[in-house]
C-alpha positions as CSV (number, residue, x, y, z in Angstrom):
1,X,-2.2,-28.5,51.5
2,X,-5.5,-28.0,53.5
3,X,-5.9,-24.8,55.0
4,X,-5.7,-24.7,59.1
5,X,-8.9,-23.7,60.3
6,X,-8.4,-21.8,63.6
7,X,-11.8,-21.8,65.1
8,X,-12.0,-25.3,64.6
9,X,-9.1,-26.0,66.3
10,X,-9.5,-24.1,69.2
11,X,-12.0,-26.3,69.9
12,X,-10.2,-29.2,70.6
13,X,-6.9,-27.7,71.6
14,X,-5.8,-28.9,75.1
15,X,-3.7,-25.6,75.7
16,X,-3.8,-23.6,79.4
17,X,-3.0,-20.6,78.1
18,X,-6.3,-19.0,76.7
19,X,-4.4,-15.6,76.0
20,X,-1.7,-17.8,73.6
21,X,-1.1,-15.9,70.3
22,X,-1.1,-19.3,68.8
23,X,-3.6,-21.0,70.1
24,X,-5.5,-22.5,67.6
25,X,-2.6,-22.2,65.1
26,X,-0.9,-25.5,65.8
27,X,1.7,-25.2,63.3
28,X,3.0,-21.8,64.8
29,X,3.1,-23.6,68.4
30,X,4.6,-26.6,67.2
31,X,7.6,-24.6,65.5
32,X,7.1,-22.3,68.4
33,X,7.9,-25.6,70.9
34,X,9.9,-27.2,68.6
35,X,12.5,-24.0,68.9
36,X,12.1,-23.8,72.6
37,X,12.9,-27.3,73.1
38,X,9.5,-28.2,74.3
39,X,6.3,-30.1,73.6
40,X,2.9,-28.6,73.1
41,X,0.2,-30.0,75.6
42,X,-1.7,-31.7,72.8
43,X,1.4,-33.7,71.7
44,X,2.8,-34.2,75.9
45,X,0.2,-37.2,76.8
46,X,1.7,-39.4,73.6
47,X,5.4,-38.4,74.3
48,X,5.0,-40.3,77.3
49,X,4.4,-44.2,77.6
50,X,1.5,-45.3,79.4
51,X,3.4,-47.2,81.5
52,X,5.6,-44.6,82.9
53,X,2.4,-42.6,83.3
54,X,1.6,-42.0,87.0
C-alpha cells in the first residue's frame, strides 16, 4: 500500500476547515465522514449529478 503523504495532500484538498485534525489525512476524514453519515468536500461535487447541480 502506498504511504499517504500529508503535505502533498493538503495541497489539493478542498476542505474549509484549515484547523481540521485530518486535513490532509484523507483516509481519517473519509472514515471520519463515513461514521458521521456525511461526505467530505473533496468527494460532495461527484455525489451530485451535474444535472441537478444549480
Amino acid at each position: 500500500m502506498a504511504e499517504c503523504s500529508r503535505e502533498e495532500n493538503r495541497k489539493e484538498c478542498s476542505c474549509t476547515s484549515k484547523t481540521c485534525v485530518r486535513r490532509g489525512k484523507c483516509c481519517a476524514c473519509v472514515a471520519h465522514h463515513k461514521k458521521a453519515g456525511s461526505l467530505p468536500r473533496c468527494l460532495r461535487s461527484i455525489a451530485v449529478a451535474p444535472e441537478t447541480q444549480a
